[in-house]
N, C-alpha and C positions, 0 to 999 in steps of 0.2 A: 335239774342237773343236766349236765351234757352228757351222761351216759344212760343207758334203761336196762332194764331186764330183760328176756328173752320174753317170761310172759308179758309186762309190758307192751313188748313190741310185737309180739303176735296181735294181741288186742287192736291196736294202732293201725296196722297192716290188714289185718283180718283175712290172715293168711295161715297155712299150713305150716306147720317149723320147717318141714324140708324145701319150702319156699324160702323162708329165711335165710337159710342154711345155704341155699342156691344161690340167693342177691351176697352174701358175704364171701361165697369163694369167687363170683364174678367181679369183687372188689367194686360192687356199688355202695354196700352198708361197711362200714367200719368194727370191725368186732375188735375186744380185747380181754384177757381175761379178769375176773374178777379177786381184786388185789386180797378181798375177806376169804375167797371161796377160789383156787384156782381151777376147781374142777367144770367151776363156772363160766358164761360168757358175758358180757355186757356189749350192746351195741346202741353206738351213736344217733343220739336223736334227732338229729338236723340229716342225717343221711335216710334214718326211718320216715321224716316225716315227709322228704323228698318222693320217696318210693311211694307214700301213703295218697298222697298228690299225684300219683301217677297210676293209680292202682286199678281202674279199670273204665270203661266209657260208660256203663250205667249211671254213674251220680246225674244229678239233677244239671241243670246249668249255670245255674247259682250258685248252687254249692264248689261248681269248679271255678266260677269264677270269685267267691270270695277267697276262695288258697288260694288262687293266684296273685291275687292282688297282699296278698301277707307275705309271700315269699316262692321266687322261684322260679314259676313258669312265663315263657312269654307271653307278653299279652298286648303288644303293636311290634309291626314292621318298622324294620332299622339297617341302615349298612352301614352306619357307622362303628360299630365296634362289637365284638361280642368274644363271648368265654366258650374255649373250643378244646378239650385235650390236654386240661388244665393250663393254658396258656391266655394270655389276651390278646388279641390280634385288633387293629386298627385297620380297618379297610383290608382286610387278610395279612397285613404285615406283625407278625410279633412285637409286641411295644416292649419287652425287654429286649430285644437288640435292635430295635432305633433308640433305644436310649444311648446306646453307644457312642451313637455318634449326632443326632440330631438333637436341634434347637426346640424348645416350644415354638417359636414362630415357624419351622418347619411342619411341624404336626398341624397346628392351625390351620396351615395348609392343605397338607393330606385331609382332615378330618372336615373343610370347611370346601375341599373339590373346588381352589381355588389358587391364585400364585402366591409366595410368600405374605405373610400378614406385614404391612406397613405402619406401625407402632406409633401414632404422634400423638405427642403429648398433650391433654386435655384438661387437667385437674394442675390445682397447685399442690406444696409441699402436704404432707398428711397431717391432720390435726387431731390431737386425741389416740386414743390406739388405733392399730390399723385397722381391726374389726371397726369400728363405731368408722374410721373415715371411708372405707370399706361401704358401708351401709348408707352413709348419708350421701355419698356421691351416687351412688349409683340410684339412690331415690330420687334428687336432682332430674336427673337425666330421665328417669319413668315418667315424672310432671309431666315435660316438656315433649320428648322424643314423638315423633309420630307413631300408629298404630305400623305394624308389618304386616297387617292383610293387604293382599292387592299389588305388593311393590315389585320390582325386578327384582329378580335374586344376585345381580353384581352391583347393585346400588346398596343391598342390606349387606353382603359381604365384608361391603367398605366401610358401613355402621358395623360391624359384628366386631372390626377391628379398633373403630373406634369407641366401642364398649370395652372392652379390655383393655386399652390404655386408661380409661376413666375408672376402673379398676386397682390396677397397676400403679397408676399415679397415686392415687389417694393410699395406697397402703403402703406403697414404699418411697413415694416423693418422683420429682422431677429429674429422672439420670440421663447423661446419653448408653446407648450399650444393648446388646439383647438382655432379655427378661432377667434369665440366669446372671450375668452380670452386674446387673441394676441390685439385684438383690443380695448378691453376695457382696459388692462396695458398700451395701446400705448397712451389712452388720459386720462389716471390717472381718468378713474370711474371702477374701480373695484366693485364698490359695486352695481352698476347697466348692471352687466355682466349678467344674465338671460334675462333682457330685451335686449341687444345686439343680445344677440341669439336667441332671438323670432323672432326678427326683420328680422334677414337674414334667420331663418327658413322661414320665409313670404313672401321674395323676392324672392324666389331659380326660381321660376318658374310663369309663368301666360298666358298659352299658348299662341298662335302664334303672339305675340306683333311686333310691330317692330324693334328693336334689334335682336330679335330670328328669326325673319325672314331673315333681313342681314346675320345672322352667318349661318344660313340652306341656302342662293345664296351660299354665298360661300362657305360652305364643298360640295355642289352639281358641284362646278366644279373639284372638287377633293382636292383642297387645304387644309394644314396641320390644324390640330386641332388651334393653335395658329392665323393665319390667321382670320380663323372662330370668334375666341372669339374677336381679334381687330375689325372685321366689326365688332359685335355686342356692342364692347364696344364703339367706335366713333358714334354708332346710337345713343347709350344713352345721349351722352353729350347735346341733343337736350333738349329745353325749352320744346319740346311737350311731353319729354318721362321722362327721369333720369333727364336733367336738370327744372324740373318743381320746385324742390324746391328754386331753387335759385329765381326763378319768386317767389313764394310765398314768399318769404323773402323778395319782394320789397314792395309786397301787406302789410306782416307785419310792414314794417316802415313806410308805408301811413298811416295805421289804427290808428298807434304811435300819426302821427303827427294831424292827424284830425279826428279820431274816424273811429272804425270798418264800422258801417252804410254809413257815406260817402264815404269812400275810396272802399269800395264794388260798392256804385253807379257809381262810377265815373270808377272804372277798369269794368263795364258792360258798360258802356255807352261809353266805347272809344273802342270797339269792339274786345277786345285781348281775346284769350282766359283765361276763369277762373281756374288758378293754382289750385290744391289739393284740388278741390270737385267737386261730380261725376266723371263717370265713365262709359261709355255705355252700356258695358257689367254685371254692378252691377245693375239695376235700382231699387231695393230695399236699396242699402249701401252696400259701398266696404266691404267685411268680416276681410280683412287682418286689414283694420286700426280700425273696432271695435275691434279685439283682441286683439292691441294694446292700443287704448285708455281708455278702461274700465281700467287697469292699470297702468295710469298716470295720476296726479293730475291736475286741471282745473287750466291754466292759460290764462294771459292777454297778447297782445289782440287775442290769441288763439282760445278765447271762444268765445269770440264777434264776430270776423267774422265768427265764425262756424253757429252761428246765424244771422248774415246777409245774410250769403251765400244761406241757407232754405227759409228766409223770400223772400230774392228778386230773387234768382234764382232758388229755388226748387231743389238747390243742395246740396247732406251729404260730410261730408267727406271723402277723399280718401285714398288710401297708404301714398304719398305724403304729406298731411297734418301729419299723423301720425308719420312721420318719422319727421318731423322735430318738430312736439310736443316732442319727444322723444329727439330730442338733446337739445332742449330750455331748460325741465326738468331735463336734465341732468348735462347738463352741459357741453355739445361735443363740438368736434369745429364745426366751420362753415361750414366746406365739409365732416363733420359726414353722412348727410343725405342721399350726394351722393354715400361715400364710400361702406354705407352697401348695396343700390344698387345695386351698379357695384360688390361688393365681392359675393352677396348673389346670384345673376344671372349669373354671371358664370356660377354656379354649372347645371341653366339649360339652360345655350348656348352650355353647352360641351354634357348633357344627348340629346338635339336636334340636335348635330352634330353627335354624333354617333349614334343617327336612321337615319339620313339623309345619311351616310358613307353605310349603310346597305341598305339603299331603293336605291341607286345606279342608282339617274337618277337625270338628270339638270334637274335647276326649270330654264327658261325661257320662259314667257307670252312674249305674242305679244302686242305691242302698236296697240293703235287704234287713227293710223293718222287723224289728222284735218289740215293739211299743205293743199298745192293745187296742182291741179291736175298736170298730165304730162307735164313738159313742151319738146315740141318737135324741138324749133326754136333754139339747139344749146347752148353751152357751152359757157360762159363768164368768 
């Protein structure tokens, strides 16, 4: 569940209560009281287990570095993008207000320490869904493309851009026009093209996720930029990452069928995780999807579970949600939500492969075995 106990989380913490008690008036842990008991408290377990990962330099090395690698801390250098003050900043600039006014091929830029991205078109019309033409073009080009060890970094630049139209092309066809554009003619809302391109301004980057991590293993062993953006793009398609909206679109046709409040309790209490609210790394509120949602109008049952989701789980909404309020209000199709995704992240799988291309050294952690011990008695 996404709240605990007091005891719970002393447990977890392995801390004094007036420690607890201390991280929750510093507004590091989340407290609320308990809806059975108000004399009680409950606090948030993605904030405890935060703290519990941070809790003192004795652990072993291992042990710090397996929580890291589950969730949270950093664990490589980056200036492309990071979570600062509950904000996301791109190169120190807040990506909600470049979204105001800037193109994805402008971010490209900023994020890729290059001039504007020059978009030519490589692929023909899409065939099949965008996911699958999506996946088979850019396998194409992994065959073929050269490795990125060794190259100039304004020759990969030039392929960085032209991965992303090999991309682009295959999922939404052959347009003229920036990205934002291309995509809003391609599902006949033209007239909601600004928001298009807030939206993929807002995806481009959200440092070291899991997608971006895939695409930075593999440019670390040298493999071609194109490579790179397939591992990151095959992470995406996960329920936990890029495919959360399609989760959240099952939660919206339970809400349909039996109200937002039930279908909330019912998806908490069958223990999956909760699709497009929170977010570990926001614990005040994702920024990206309030820039988005202050300009889209309140609909059903959008709004209800937005307020289930508070009431019973003490969670706001995410990108994820926002993205798909966004195609509900629009009028997108159904794998709108993924598309701008997978388009808008690109731009920062290619800007983290080509700092990865430059830092010039394989990411390979060590597993930390729990199999058993040697065995000495011979080969079977």
């Amino acid at each position: 569940m996404v709240w605990m106990t007091a005891a719970e989380a002393l447990d977890m913490l392995n801390v004094r209560p007036q420690t607890l008690y201390a991280n929750v008036s510093r507004g590091k842990i989340r407290a609320k009281a308990d809806d059975n008991d108000p004399r009680r408290s409950l606090y948030h377990r993605d904030d405890v287990l935060r703290m519990a990962r941070r809790a003192n330099g004795r652990r072993k090395v291992e042990t710090v570095s397996t929580q890291t690698m589950q969730y949270g801390d950093p664990v490589l250098p980056s200036s492309i993008s990071t979570i600062a003050d509950g904000r996301l900043l791109y190169r120190g600039h807040d990506a909600a207000t470049l979204a105001d006014n800037a193109s994805l091929e402008d971010i490209a830029a900023l994020l890729w320490e290059g001039k504007p991205a020059e978009i030519r078109h490589t692929e023909p019309a899409a065939n099949g869904s965008p996911l699958e033409a999506g996946l088979l073009a850019l396998a194409r080009r992994s065959a073929q493309d050269a490795p990125s060890l060794g190259r100039p970094i304004d020759e990969l630049r030039t392929e960085a851009a032209s991965v992303l139209a090999t991309l682009v092309d295959a999922m939404v066809g052959r347009q003229p026009g920036y990205i934002s554009q291309r995509l809003a003619r391609a599902w006949h809302a033209d007239t909601h093209e600004d928001l298009i391109r807030r939206a993929l301004v807002l995806m481009a980057d959200n440092e070291l996720n899991a997608s971006t991590f895939a695409t930075r293993v593999a440019i670390s062993t040298g493999a071609s930029l194109a490579a790179g953006v397939l591992a990151g793009f095959t992470t995406l398609t996960g329920p936990r990452h890029g495919g959360a909206t399609a989760e959240f679109a099952r939660l919206i046709e339970q809400a349909r069928r039996h109200g937002a409040d039930q279908a909330m309790r019912d998806w908490l209490a069958s223990g999956q995780p909760l699709p497009a609210f929170g977010h570990p790394l926001y614990s005040d509120g994702d920024p990206r999807a309030r820039a988005l949602i202050k300009l889209l109008p309140e609909i059903q049952p959008h709004a209800a579970l937005a307020g289930a989701a508070e009431k019973q789980a003490g969670e706001l909404p995410n990108i994820d949600y926002a993205l798909s309020l966004l195609a509900a209000a629009c009028g997108l199709p159904k794998d709108a939500s993924f598309i701008l995704f997978a388009v808008g992240r690109c731009v920062g799988w290619l800007a983290h492969a080509l700092e990865q291309v430059q830092a010039n050294r394989l990411i390979r952690p060590r597993a930390s075995y729990t199999g058993p011990a040697a065995i000495n008695a011979g080969i079977y």
